[in-house]
MIKELUM-508524 format. One record per residue: x, y, z of N, C-alpha, C in turn; residue in three letters. Coordinates in steps of 0.05 Angstrom, whole numbers, plus 32768, in hexadecimal, padded with zeros to 4 digits. Each point is the difference from the previous one (the first is absolute). Layout:
BEGIN
XYZXYZXYZALA
...
// end
This chain:
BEGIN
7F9A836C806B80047FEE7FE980037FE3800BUNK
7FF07FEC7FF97FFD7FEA80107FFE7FEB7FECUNK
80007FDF7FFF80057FF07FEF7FE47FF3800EUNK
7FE37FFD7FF17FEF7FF580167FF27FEA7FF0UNK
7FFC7FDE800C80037FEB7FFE7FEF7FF28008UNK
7FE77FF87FEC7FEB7FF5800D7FFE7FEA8005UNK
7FFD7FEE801C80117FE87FFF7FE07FEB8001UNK
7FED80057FED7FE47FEF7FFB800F7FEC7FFFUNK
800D7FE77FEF80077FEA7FFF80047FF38014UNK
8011800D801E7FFB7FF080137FE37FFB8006UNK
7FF380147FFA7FDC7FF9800C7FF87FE27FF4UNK
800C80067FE17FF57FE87FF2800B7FED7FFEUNK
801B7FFD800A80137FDC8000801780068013UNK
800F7FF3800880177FFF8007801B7FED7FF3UNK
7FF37FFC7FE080107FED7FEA801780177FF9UNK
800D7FF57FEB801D80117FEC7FFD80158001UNK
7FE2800E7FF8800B801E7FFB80058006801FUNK
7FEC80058014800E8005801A801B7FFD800DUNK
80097FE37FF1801A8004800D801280117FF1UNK
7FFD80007FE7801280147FF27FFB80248010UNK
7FED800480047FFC801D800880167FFD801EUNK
7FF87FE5801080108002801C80207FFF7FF9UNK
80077FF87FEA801B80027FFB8006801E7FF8UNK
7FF180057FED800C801A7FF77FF6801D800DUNK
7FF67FF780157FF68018801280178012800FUNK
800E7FE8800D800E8009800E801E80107FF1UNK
80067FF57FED800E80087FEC800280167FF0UNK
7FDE800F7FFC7FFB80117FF97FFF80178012UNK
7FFE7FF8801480038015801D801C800D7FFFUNK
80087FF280018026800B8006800D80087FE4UNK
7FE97FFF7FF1801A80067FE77FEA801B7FEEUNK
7FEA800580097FE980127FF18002801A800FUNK
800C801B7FFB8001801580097FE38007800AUNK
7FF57FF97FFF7FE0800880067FF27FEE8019UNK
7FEC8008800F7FF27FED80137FF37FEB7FFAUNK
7FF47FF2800B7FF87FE27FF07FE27FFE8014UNK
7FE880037FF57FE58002800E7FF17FE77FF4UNK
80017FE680107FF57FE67FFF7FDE80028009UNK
7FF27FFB7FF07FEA800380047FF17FDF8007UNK
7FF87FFC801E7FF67FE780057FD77FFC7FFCUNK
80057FEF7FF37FE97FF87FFC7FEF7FEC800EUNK
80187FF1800780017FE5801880147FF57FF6UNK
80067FEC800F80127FE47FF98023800C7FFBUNK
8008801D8008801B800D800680067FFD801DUNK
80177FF07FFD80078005801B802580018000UNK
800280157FF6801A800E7FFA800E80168012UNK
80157FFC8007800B8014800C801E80017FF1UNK
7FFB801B7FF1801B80007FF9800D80248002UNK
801480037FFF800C801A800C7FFB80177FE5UNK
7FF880157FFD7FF6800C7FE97FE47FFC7FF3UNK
7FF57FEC800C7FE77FF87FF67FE380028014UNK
7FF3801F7FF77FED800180167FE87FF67FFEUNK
7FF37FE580047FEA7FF480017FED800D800FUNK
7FE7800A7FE97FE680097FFF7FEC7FF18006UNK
7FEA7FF880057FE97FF180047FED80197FE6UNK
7FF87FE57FFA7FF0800A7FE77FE57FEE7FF2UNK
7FE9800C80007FEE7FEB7FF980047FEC7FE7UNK
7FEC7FEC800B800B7FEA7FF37FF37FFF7FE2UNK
80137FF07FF47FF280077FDA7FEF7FEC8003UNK
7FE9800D7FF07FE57FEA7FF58000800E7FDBUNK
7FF87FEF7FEC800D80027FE97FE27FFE7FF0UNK
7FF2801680167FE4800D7FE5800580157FFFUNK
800B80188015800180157FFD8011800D7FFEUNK
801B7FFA7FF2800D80077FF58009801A8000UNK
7FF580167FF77FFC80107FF4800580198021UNK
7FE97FF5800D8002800F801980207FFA8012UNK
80077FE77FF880187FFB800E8017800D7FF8UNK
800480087FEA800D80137FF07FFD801C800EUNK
7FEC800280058002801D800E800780088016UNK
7FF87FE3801E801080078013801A7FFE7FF8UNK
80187FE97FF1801D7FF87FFC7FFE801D7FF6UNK
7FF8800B7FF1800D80207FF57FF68014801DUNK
7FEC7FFD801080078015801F801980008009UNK
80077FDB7FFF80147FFB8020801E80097FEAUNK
7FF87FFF7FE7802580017FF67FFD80267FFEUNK
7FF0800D8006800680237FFB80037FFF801DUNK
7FEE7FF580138009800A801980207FFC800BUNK
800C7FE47FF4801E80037FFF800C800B7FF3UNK
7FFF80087FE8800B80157FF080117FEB7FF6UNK
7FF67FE97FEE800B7FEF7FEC800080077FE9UNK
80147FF87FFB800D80057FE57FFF7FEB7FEFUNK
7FFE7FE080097FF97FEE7FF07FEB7FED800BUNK
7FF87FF97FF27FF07FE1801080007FE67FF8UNK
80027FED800D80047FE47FF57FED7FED800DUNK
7FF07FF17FF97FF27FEA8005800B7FE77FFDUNK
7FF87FE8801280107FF180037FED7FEE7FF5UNK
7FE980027FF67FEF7FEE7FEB7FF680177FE5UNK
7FE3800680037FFB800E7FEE7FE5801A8004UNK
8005800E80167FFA8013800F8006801F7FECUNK
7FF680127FFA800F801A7FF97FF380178013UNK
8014801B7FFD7FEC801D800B7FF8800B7FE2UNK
8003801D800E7FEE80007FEB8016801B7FF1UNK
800A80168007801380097FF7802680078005UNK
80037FEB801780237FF6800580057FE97FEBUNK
801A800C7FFA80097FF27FEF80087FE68001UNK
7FF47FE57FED800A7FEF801580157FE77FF0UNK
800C7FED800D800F7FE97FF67FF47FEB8001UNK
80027FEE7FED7FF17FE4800180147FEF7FFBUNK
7FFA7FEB801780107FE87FF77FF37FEB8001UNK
80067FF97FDE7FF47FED7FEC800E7FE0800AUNK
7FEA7FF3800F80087FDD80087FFC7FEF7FE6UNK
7FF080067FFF7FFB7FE97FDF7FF180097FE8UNK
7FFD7FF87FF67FE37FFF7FE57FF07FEC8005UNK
7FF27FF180127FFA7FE180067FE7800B7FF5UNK
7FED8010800B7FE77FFE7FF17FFA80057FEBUNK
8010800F7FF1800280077FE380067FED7FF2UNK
80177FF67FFE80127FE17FF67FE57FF08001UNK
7FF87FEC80197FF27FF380047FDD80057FFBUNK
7FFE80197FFA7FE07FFC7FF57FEB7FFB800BUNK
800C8013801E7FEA800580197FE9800E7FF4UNK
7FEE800780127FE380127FF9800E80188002UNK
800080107FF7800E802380017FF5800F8005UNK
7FE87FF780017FE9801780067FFD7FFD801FUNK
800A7FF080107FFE7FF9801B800A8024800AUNK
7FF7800380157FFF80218010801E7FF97FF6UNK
80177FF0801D80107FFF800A801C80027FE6UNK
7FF57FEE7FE5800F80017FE97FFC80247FF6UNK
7FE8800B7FFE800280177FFE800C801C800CUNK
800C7FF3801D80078018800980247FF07FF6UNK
7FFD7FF47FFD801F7FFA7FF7800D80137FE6UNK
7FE280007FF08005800F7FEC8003801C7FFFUNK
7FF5800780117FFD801F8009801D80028013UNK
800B7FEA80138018800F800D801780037FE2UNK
7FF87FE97FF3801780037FE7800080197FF0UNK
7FE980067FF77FFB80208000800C80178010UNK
7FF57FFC801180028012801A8021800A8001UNK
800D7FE38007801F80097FFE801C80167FEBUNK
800780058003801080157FF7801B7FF47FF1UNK
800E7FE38016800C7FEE7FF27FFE7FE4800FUNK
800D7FEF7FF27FE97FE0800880237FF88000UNK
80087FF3801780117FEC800780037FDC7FFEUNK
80017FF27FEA7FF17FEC7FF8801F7FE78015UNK
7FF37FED800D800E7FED800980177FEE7FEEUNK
7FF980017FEB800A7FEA7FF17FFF80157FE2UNK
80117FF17FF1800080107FE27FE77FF37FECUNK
7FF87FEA80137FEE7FEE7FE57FE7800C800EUNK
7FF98015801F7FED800780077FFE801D7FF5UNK
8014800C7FF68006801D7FEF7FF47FFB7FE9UNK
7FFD7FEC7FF480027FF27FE87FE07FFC7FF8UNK
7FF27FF280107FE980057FFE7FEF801D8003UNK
800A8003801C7FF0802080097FF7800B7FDDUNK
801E80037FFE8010800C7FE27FE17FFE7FE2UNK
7FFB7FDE80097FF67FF57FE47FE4800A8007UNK
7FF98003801A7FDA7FF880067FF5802A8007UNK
801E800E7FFB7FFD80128002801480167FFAUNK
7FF580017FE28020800B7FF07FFE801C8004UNK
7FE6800A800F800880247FF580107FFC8018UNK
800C7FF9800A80128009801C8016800D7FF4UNK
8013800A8006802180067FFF800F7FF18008UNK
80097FEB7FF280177FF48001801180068018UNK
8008801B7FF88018800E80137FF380038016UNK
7FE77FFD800A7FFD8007801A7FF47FDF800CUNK
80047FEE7FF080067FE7801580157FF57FF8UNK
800D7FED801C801C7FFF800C7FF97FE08000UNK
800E7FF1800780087FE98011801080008017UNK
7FFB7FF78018800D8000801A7FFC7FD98009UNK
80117FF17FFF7FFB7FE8800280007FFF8023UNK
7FEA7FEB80047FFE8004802080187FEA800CUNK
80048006801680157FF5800980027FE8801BUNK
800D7FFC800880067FE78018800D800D8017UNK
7FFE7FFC801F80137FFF8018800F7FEA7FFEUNK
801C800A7FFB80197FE8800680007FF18012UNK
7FFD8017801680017FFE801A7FF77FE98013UNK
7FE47FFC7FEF7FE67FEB800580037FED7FECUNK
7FF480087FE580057FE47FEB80227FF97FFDUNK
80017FF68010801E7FED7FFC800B7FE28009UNK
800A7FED7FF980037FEB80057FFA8003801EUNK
7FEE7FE7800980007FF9801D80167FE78008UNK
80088004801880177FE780017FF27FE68008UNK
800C7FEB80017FEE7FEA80027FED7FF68016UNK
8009800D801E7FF98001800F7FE5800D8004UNK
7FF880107FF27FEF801780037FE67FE87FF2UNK
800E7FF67FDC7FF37FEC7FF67FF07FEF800EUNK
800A7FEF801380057FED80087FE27FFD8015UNK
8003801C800B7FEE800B80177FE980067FF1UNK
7FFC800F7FE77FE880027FF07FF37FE57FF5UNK
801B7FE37FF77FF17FF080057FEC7FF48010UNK
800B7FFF80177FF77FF480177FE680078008UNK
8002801C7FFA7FEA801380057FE07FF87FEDUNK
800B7FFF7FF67FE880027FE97FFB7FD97FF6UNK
80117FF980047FF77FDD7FF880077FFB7FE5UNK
801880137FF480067FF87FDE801C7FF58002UNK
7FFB7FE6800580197FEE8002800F7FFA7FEAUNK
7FEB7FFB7FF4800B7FFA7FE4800380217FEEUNK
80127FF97FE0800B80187FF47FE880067FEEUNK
7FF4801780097FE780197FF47FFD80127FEAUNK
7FF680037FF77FF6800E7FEE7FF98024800CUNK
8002800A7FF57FF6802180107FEE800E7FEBUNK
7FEB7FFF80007FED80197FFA7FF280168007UNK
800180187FF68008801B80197FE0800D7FEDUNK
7FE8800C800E7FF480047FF87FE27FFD7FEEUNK
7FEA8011800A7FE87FF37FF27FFD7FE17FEEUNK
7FF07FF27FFF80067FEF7FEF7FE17FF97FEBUNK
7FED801580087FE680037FFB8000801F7FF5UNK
8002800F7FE77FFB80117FF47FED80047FEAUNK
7FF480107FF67FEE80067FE380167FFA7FEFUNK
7FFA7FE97FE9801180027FED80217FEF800BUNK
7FF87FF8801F800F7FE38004801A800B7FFAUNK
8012801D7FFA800D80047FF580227FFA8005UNK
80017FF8801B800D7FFD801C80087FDE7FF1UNK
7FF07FF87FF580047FDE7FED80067FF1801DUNK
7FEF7FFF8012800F7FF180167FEF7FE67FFEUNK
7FEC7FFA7FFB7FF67FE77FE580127FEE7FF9UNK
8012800C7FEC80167FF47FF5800E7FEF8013UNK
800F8010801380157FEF80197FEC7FE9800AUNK
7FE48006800D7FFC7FE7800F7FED7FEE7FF3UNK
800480087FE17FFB7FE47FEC80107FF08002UNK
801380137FF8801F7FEF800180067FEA8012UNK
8000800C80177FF47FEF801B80007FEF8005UNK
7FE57FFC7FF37FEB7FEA8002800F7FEE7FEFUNK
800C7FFF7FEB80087FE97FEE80167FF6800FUNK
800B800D800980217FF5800D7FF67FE68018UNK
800B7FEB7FF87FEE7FE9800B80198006801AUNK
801D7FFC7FF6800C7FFB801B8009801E8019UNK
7FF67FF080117FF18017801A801B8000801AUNK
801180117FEB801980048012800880258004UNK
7FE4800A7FFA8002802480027FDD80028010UNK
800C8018800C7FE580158002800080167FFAUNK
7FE6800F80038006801F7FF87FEC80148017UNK
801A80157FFF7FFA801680107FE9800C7FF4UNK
7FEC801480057FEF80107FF380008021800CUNK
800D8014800480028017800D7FF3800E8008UNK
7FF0801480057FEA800D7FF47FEA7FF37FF8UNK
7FEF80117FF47FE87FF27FEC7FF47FFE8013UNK
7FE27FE57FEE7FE97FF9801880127FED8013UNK
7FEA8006800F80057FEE801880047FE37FFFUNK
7FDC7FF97FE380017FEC800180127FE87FEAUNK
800F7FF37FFE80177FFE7FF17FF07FE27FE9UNK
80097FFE7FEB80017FF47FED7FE67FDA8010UNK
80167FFD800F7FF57FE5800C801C7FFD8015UNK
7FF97FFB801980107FFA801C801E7FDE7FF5UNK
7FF37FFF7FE6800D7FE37FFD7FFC80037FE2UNK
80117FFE7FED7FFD7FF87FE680157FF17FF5UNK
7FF27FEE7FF980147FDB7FF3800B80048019UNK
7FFA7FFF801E80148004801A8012800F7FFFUNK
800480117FEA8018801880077FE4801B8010UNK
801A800180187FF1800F80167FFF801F7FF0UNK
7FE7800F80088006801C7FF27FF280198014UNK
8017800980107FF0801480108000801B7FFFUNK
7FEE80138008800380148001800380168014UNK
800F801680038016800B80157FFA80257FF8UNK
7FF9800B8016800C80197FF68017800B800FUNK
801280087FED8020800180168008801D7FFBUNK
8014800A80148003801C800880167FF67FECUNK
801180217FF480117FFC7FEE801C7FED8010UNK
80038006801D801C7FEB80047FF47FE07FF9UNK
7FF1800180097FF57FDE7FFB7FF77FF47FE5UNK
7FFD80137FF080027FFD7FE880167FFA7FECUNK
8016800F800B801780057FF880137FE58000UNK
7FF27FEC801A800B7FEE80087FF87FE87FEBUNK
7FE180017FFE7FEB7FEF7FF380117FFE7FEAUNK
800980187FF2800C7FF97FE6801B7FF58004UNK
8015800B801180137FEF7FFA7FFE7FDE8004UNK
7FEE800080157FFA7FDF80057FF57FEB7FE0UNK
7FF780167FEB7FED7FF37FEE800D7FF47FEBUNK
7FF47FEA7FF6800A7FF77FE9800380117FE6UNK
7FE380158002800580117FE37FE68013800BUNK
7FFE801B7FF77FE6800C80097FFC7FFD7FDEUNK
7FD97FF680027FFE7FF87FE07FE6801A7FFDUNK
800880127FF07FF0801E7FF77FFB7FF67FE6UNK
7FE17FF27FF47FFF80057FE17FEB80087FF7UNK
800D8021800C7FE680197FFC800380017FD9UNK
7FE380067FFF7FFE80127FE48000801C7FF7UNK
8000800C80158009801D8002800B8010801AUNK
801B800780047FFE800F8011800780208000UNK
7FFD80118015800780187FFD80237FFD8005UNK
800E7FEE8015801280047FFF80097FE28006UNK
7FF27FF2801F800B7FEA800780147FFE8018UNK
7FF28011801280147FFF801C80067FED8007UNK
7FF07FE7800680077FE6800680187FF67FF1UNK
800480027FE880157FF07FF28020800A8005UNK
8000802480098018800580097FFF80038013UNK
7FF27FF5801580027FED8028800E7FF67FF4UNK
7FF57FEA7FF580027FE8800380207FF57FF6UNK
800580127FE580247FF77FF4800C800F8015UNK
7FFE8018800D8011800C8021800A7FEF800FUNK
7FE67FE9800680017FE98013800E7FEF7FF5UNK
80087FFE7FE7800D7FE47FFD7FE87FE77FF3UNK
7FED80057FF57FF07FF57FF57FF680007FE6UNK
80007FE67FF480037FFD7FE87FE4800E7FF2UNK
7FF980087FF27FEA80047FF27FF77FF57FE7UNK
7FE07FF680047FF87FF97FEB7FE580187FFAUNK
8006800C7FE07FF4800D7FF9800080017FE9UNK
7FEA801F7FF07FFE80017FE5800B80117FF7UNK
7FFE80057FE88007801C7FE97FEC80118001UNK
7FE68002800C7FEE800B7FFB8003801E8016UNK
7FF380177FEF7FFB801D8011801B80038003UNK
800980068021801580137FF9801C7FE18008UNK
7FF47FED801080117FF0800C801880007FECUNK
800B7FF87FEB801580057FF4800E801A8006UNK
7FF480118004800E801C8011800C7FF3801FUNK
7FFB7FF1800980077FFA801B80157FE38000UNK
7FF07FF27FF780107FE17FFF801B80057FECUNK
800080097FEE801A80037FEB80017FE87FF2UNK
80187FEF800380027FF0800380067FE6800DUNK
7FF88009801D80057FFA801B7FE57FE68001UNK
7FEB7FFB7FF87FEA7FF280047FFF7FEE7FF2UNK
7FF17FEA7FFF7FF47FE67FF67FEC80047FF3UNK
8000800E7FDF7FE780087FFF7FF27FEB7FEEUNK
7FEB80057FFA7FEB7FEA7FFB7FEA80117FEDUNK
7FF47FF87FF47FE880087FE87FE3800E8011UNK
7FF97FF180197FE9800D800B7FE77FEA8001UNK
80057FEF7FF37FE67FF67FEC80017FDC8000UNK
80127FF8800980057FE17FFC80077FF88010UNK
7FF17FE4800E80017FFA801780197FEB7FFFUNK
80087FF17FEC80107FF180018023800E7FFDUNK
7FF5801C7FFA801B80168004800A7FFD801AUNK
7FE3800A800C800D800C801680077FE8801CUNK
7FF87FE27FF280087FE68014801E80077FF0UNK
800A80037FF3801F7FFF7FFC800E800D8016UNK
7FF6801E7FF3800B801580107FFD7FFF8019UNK
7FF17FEE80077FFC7FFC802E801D7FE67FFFUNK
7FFA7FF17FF380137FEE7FFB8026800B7FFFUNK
8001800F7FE1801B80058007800580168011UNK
7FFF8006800C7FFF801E801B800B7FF2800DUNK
80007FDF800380047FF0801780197FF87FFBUNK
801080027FE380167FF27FFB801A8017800EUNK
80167FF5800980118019800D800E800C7FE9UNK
80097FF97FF2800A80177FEB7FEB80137FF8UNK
7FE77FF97FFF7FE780147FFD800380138008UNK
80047FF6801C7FFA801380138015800F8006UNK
80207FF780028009800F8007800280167FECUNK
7FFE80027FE98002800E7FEA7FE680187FFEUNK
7FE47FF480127FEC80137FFE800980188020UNK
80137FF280117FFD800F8015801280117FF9UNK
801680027FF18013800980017FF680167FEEUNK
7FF87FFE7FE67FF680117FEC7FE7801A8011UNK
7FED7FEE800B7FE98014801C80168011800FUNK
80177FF380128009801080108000801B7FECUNK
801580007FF08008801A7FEF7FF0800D7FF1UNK
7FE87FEE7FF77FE9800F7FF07FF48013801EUNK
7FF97FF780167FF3800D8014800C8016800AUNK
8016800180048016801580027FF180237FF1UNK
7FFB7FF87FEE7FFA80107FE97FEF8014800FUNK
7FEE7FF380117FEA8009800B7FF9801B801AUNK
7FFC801080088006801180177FEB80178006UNK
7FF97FFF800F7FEA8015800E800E801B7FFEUNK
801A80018002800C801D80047FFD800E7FE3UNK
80097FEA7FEB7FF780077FDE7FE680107FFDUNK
7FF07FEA800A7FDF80077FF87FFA8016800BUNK
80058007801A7FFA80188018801080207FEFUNK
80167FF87FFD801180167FEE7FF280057FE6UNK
7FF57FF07FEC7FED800B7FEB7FE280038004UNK
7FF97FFA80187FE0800B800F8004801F8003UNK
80178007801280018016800F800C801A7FE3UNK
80117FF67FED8007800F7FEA7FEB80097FEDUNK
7FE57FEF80057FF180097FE97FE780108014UNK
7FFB7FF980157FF18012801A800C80127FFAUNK
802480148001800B801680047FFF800A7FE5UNK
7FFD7FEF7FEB7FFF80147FDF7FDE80088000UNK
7FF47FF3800B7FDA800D7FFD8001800F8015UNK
80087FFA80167FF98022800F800580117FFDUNK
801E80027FF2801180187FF07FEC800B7FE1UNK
7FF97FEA7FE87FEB80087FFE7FE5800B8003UNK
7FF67FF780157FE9800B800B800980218011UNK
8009800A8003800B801680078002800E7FECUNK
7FFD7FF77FE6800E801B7FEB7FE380047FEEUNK
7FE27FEA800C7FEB80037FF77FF97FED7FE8UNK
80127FF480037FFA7FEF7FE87FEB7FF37FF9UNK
7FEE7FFC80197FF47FEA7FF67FE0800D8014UNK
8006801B7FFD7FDF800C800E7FEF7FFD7FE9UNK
800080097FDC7FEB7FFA7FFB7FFB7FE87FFDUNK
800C7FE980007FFA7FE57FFC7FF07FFE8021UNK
8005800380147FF37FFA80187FE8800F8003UNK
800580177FF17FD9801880007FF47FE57FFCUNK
80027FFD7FDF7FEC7FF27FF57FF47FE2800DUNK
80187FF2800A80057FEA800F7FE680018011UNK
8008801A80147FE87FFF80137FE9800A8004UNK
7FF8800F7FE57FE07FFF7FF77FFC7FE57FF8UNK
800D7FE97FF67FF17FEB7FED7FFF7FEC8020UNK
8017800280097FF47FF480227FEC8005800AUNK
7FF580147FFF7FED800F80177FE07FF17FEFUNK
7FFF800D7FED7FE87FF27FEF80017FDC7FFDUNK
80127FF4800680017FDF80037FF780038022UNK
8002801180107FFA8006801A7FE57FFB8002UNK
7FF0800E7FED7FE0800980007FFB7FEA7FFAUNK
80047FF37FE97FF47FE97FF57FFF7FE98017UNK
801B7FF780107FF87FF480167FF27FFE8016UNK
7FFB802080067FE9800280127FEA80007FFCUNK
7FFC80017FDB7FE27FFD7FFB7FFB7FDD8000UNK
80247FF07FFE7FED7FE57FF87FF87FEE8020UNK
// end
């Protein structure tokens, strides 16, 4: 009886969801009565105690169908009892868990017919019960796909390292200054800033920007492309950095405000870094962020550029601020990997216990005749 874990997403990014799996991997090892079989695709380079990393071919997302059939070899040859994908991978008769990051293509009014949106639809299927990040990501699943059971999706809010996201002392600051050439007090933006549907609104911030005539800030850019907005805008310097989580950790306490004015998120890891660190946030009401910010954030409409010159503006005033850091510290608190890991591993141990009493063989017969024939059709096209 084995817990087996297809870790495709490293193949395909090393962004949020990856790091959430590297948090809750190890977590799930020591606390999951069962073995833990990591299946590498590429881009794993994990060593953790309970967790036996497999080499496993790499996903390409025409044939689908056939890939389903090796993931259902390698999980009987362990004698799994559940399976979990760490994007949107299924087998073909282990029972499996899905955890639901967002609704972004649904919400936003992607192509659906794309392969990659389709197998999303099929792991949502596929799964037995769906673990949704956020209540406003339960919420959708919920709306865009009502025959589900209620009762068999959960919310598990993802969580933060104390350990790591926590105030840096000034010294540490001081040195990341120096380091990087942001003398002056910065701005922090964590993430893509180029999406379908722009939805990330990172537009918004360096409109904003641009109007602010007096050139006494710069801004960080994290992640994302390489290539950044413009090296110089109205002379506020704006660079871009990709930082390991301690150096990140730092980036924020050093920052004037990390400014997120996403239009949808699944949960919003960045925004509880960032209140851990002691950093003020400017954000929205939109998706689940009100699940995260509380009332700990600077929030703003999404949509108005002369909003959001305020909101860069008062972040700067100190009662602002001390009032946004203080509200973040305790809203971030909230937050914890050991939470999320404890309702991963509780709903893995209620489906394998299910799956043992047969519950769900004729739903998997049929499952894997309608696989097999999507099988044919691919090889004919």
């Amino acid at each position: 009886m084995a817990l087996v874990i297809d870790g495709v997403f490293f193949q395909l990014a090393q962004s949020g969801i990856a790091r959430v799996w590297r948090a809750v991997l190890p977590r799930l090892a020591a606390e999951l009565d069962m073995p833990i079989v990591l299946l590498d695709r590429g881009g794993i380079d994990i060593d953790i105690a309970g967790v036996e990393v497999v080499p496993f071919p790499s996903y390409k997302s025409k044939f689908n169908a056939h890939d389903s059939v090796l993931l259902e070899k390698v999980c009987r040859h362990y004698d799994a009892s559940v399976f979990a994908s760490t994007y949107y991978t299924t087998p073909l008769q282990t029972p499996s868990i899905l955890l639901v990051y967002d609704m972004i293509p649904e919400r936003l009014g992607f192509d659906l017919t794309q392969r990659d949106w389709r197998e999303k639809e099929i792991a949502i299927a596929h799964a037995r019960r769906h673990v949704c990040i956020s209540h406003n990501t339960r919420k959708d699943l919920l709306n865009y796909y009502p025959e589900l059971d209620p009762e068999s999706t959960t919310v598990a809010h993802c969580g933060i390292e104390p350990a790591v996201f926590k105030r840096a002392d000034e010294s540490a600051i001081a040195a990341f200054r120096r380091k990087t050439g942001l003398n002056r007090p910065y701005y922090i933006f964590v993430g893509s800033r180029a999406q379908h549907k722009n939805y990330k609104n990172a537009s918004l911030f360096f409109d904003a920007v641009k109007t602010m005539r007096k050139v006494d800030f710069d801004v960080l850019c994290v992640g994302g492309e390489k290539n950044v907005e413009a090296s110089e805008s109205g002379g506020h310097k704006i660079i871009q950095l990709d930082l390991d989580d301690e150096s990140l950790a730092i980036a924020y306490s050093g920052a004037t405000a990390l400014v997120y004015p996403s239009l949808y998120e699944g949960f919003g890891l960045p925004v509880a870094e960032a209140m851990s660190c002691g950093c003020p946030v400017i954000s929205t009401a939109h998706g689940s962020l009100p699940e995260v910010t509380g009332t700990a954030a600077l929030t703003i409409g999404g949509f108005s550029v002369p909003e959001m010159v305020e909101a860069l503006n008062a972040v700067r005033q100190d009662t602002v601020r001390t009032q946004l850091i203080d509200a973040g510290l305790a809203q971030a608190s909230q937050f914890r990997w050991e939470s999320f890991s404890h309702d991963i591993s509780r709903v893995a141990q209620r489906i394998a216990a299910d799956g043992r009493t047969g519950k769900f063989k004729a739903f998997y017969d049929k499952w894997t005749e309608l696989r097999a024939l999507q099988g044919d059709v691919d090889v004919l096209a």
